[in-house]
C-alpha positions in Angstrom: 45.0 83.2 143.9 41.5 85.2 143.2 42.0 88.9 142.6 40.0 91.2 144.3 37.2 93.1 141.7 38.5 96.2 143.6 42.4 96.3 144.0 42.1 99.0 146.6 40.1 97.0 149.3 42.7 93.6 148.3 45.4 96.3 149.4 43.3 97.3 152.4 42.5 93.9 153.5 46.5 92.9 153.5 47.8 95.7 155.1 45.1 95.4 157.7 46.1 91.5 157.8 49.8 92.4 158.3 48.9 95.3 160.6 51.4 97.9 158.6 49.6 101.0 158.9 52.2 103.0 156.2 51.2 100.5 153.5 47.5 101.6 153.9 48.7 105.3 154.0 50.9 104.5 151.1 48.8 102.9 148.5 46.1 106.2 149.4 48.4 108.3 148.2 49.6 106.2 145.1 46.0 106.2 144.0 45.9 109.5 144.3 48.7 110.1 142.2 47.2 107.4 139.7 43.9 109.2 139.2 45.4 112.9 138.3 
């Protein structure tokens, strides 16, 4: 399996792929969280 450069749009792409909508909400306000 090839990671992504940006793990963000890998997580994007999957949730978008499994159509779950709260794991897109979810892992924008993890990063959030990461960056502070």
């Amino acid at each position: 399996m090839i990671m992504a450069e940006d793990p963000m749009k890998a997580v994007l792409h999957y949730a978008q792929a499994l159509k779950a909508p709260r794991i897109r909400e979810s892992a924008a306000r993890l990063a959030e969280q990461a960056r502070d």
